[in-house]
ZARO-602561 format. One record per residue: residue number from 1; x, y, z of N, C-alpha, C, CB in turn; residue in one letter. Coordinates in nm, 3 decimals. Last residue first. Glycine has a CB too. Layout:
N
    i      n_u      n_v      n_w     ca_u     ca_v     ca_w      c_u      c_v      c_w     cb_u     cb_v     cb_w  aa
  NUM        X        Y        Z        X        Y        Z        X        Y        Z        X        Y        Z   A
...
END
This chain:
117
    i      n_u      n_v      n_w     ca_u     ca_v     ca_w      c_u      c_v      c_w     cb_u     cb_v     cb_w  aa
  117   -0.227    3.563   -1.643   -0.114    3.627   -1.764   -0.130    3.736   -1.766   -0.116    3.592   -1.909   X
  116   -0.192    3.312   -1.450   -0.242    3.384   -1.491   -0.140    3.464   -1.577   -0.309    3.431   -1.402   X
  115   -0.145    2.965   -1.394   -0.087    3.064   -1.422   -0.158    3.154   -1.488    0.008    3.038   -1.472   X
  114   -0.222    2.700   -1.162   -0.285    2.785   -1.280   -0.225    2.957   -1.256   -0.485    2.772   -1.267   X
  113   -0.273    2.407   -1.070   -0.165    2.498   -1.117   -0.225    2.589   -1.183   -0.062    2.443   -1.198   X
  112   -0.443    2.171   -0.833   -0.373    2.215   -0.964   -0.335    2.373   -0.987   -0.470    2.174   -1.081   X
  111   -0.279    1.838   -0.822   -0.263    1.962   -0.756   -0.304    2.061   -0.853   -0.123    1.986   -0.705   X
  110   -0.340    1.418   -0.778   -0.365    1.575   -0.854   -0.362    1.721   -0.789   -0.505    1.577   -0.909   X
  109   -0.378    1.224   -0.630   -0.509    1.317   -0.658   -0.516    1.418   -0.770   -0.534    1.399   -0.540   X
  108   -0.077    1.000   -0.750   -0.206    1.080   -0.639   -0.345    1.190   -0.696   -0.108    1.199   -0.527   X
  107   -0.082    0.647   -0.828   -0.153    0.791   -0.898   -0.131    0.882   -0.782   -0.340    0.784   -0.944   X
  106    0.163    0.424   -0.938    0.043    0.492   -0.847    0.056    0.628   -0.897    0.059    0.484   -0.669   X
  105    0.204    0.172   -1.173    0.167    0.269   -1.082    0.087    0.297   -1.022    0.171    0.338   -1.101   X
  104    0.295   -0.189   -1.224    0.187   -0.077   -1.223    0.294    0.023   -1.154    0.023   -0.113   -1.126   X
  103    0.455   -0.430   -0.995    0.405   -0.407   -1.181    0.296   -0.289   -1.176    0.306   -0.578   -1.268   X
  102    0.756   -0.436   -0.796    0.607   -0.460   -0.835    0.553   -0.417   -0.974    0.522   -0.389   -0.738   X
  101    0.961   -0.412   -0.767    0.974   -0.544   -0.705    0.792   -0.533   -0.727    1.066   -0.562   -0.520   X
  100    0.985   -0.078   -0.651    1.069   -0.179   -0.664    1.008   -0.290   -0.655    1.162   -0.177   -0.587   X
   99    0.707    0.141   -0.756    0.737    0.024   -0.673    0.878   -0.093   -0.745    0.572   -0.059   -0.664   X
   98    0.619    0.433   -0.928    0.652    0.287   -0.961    0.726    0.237   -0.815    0.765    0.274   -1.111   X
   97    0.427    0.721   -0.894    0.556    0.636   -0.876    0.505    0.491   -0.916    0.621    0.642   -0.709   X
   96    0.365    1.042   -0.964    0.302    0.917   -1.034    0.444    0.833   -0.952    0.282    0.920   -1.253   X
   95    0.115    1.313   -0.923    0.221    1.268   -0.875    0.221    1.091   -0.980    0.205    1.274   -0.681   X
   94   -0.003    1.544   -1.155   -0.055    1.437   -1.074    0.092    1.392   -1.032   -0.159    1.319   -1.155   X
   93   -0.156    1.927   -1.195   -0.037    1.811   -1.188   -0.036    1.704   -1.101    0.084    1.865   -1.159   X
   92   -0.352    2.062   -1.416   -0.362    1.985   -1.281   -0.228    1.898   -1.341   -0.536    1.886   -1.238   X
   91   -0.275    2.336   -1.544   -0.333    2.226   -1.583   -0.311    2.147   -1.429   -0.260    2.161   -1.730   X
   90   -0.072    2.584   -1.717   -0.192    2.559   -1.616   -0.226    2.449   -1.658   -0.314    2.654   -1.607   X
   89    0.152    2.695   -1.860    0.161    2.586   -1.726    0.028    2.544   -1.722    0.207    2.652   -1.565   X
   88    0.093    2.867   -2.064    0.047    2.717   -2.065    0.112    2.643   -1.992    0.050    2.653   -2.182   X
   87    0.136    3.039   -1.906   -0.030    3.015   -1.887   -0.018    2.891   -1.938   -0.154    3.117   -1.971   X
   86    0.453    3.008   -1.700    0.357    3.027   -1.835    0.238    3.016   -1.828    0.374    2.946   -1.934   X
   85    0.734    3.050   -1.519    0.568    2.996   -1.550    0.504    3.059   -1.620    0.475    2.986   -1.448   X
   84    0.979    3.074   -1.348    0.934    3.116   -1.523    0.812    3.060   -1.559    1.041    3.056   -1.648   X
   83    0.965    2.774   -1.234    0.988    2.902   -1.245    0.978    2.956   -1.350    1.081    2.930   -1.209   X
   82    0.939    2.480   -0.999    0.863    2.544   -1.096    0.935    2.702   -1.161    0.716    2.564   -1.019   X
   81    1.027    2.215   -0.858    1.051    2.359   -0.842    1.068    2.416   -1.013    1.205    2.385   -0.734   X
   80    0.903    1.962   -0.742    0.922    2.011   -0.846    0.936    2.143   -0.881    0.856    1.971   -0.898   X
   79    0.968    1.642   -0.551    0.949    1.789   -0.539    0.976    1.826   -0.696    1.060    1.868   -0.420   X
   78    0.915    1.374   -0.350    0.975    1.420   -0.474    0.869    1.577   -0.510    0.962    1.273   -0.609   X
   77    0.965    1.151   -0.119    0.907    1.257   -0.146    0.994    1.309   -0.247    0.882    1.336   -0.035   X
   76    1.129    0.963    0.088    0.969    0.937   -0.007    0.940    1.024   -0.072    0.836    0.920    0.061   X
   75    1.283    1.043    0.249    1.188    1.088    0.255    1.061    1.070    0.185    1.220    1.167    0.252   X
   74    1.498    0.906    0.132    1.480    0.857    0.311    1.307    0.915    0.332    1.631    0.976    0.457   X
   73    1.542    1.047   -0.087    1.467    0.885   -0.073    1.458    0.878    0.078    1.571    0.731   -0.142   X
   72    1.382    1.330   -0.219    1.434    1.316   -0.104    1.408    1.094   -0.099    1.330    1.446    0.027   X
   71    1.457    1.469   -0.530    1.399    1.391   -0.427    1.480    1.370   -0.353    1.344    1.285   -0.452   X
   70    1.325    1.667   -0.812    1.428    1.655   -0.697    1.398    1.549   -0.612    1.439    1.776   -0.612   X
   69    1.344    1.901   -1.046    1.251    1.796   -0.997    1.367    1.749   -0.934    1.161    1.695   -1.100   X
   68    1.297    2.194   -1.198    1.337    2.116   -1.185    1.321    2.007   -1.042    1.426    2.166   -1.222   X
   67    1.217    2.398   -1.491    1.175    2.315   -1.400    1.300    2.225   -1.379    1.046    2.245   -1.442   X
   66    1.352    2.555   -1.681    1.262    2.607   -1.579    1.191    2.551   -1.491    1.189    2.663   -1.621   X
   65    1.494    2.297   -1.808    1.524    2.462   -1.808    1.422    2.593   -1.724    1.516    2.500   -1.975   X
   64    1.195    2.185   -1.934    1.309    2.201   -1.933    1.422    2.282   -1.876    1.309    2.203   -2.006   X
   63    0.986    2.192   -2.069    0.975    2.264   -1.905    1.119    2.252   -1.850    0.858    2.170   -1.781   X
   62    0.985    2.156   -2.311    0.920    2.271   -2.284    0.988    2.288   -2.138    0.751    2.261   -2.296   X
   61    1.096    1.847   -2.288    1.184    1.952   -2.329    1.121    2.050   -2.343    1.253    1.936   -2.434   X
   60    1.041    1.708   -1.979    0.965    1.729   -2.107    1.064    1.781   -2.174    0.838    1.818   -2.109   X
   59    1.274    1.506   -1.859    1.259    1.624   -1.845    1.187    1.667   -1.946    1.361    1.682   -1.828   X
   58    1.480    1.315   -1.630    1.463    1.306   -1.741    1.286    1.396   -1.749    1.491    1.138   -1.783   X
   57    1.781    1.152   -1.485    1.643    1.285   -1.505    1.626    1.243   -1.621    1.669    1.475   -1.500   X
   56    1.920    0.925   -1.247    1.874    0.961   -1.365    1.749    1.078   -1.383    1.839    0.837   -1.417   X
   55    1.910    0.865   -0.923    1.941    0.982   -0.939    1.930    1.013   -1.126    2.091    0.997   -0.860   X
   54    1.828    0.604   -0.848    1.977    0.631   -0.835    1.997    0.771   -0.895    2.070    0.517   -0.915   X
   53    1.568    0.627   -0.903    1.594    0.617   -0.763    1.756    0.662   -0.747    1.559    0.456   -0.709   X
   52    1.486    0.890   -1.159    1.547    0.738   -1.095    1.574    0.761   -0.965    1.689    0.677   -1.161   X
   51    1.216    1.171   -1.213    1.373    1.063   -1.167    1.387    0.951   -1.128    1.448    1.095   -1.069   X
   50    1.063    1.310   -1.431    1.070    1.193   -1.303    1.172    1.216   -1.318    1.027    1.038   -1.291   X
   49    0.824    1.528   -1.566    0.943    1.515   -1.568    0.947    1.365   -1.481    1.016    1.649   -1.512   X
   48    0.588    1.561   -1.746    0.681    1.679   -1.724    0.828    1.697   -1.670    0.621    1.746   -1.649   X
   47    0.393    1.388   -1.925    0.523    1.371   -1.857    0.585    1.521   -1.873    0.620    1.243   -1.929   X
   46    0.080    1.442   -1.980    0.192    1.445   -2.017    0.301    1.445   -1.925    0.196    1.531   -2.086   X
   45   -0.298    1.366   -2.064   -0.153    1.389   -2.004   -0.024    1.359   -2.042   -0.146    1.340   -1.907   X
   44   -0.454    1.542   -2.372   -0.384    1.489   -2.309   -0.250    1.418   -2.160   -0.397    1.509   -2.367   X
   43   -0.664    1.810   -2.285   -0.542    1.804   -2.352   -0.533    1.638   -2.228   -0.407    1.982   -2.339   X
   42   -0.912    1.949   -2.194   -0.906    1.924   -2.359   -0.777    1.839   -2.374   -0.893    2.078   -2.460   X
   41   -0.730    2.150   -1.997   -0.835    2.073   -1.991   -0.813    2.034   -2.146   -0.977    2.145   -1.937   X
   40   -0.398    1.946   -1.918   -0.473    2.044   -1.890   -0.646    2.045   -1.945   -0.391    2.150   -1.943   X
   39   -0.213    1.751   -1.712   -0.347    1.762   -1.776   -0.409    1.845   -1.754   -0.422    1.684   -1.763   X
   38    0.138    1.632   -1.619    0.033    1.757   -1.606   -0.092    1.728   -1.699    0.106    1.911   -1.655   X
   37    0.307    1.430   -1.418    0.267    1.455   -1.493    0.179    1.549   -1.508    0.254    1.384   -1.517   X
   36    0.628    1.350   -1.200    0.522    1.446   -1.271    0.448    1.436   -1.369    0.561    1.537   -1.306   X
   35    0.802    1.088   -1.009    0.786    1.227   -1.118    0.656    1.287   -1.141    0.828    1.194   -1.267   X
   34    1.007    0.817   -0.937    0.883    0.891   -0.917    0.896    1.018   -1.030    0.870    0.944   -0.748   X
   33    1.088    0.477   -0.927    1.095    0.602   -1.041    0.958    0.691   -0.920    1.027    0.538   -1.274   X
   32    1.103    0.295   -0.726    1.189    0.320   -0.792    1.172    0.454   -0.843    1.204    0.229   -0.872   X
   31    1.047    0.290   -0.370    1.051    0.357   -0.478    1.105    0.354   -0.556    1.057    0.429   -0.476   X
   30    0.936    0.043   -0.147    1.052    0.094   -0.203    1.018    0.157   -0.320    1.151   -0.001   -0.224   X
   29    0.714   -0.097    0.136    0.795   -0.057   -0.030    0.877    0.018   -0.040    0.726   -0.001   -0.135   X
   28    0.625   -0.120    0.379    0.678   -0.215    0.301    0.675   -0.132    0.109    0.566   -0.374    0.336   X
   27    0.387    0.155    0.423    0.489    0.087    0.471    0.485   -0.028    0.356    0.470    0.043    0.631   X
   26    0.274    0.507    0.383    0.274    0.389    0.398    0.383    0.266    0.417    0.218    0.380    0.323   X
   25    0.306    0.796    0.127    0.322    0.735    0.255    0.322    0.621    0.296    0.260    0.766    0.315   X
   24    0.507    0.983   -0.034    0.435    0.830   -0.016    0.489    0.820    0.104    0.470    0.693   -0.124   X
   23    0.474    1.324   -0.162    0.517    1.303   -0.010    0.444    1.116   -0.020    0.415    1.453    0.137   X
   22    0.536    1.590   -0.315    0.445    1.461   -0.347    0.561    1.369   -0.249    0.423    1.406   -0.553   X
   21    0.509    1.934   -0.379    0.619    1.797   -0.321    0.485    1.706   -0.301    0.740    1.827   -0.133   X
   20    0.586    2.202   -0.598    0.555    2.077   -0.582    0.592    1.984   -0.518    0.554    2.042   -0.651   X
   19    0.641    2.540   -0.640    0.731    2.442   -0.609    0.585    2.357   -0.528    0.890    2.501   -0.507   X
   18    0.596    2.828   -0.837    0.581    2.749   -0.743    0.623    2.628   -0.705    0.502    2.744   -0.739   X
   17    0.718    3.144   -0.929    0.720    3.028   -0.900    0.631    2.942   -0.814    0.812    3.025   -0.869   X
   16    0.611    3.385   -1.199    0.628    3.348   -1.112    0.687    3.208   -1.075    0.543    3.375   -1.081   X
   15    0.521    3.419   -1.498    0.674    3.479   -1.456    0.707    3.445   -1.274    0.672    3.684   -1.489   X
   14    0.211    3.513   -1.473    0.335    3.427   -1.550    0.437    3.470   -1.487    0.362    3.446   -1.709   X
   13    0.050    3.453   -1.103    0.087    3.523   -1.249    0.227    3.460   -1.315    0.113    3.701   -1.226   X
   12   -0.062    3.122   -0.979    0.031    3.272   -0.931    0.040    3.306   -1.085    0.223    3.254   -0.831   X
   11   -0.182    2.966   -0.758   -0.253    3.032   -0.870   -0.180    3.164   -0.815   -0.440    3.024   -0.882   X
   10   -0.133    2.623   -0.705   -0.221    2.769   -0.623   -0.192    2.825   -0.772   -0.133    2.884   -0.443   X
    9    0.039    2.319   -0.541   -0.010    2.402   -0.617   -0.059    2.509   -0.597   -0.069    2.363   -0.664   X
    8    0.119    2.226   -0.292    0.223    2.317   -0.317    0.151    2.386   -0.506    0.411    2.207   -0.310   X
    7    0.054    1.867   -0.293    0.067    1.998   -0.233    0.172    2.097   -0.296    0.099    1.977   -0.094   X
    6   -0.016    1.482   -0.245    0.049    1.636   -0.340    0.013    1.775   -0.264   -0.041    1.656   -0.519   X
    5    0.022    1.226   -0.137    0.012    1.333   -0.125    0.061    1.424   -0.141   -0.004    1.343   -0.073   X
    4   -0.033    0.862   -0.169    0.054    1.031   -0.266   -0.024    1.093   -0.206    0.052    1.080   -0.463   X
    3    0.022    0.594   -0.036   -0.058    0.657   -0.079    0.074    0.800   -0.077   -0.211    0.647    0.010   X
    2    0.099    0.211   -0.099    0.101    0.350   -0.083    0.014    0.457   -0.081    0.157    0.378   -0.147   X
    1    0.083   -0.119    0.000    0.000    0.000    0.000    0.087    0.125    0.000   -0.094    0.000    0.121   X
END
């Protein structure tokens, strides 16, 4: 059993920041990959970014360069420090991890983001 809890979305003008942490909770597992995805409305989701447990990135190439994604492993928790934000930031961002030693993901709720202009 895990569970995601996201936080750190809200509603700031372009050119601002905000910063994302997606916090698993629960017992017996291990994290391999965690990261980001965003859905805005009408639009497909999309990978904005993850990392490897051993520290690999890997990074839309829009958010590139103004985002960057981080984790804590003792902490479970993976963060996404946002800057230079765009309107086409806006869209709900979902947490997503994979389990060492299991098949699927997990989802959390979703945070969502919305850059005014």
């Amino acid at each position: 059993q895990v569970q995601l809890v996201e936080s750190g979305g809200g509603l700031v003008q372009a050119g601002g920041s905000l910063r994302l942490s997606c916090a698993a909770s629960g017992s017996g597992f291990t994290i391999n990959v965690m990261g980001w995805y965003r859905q805005a409305p009408g639009k497909q989701r999309e990978l904005v970014a993850y990392v490897t447990r051993g520290g690999a990135l890997n990074y839309g190439y829009v958010e590139k360069g103004r985002f960057t994604i981080s984790r804590d492993n003792a902490k479970n928790t993976v963060y996404l420090q946002m800057n230079s934000l765009k309107p086409e930031d806006t869209a709900i961002y979902y947490c997503n991890v994979n389990l060492l030693g299991r098949r699927g993901d997990y989802w959390g709720q979703g945070t969502q983001v919305t850059v005014s202009s």
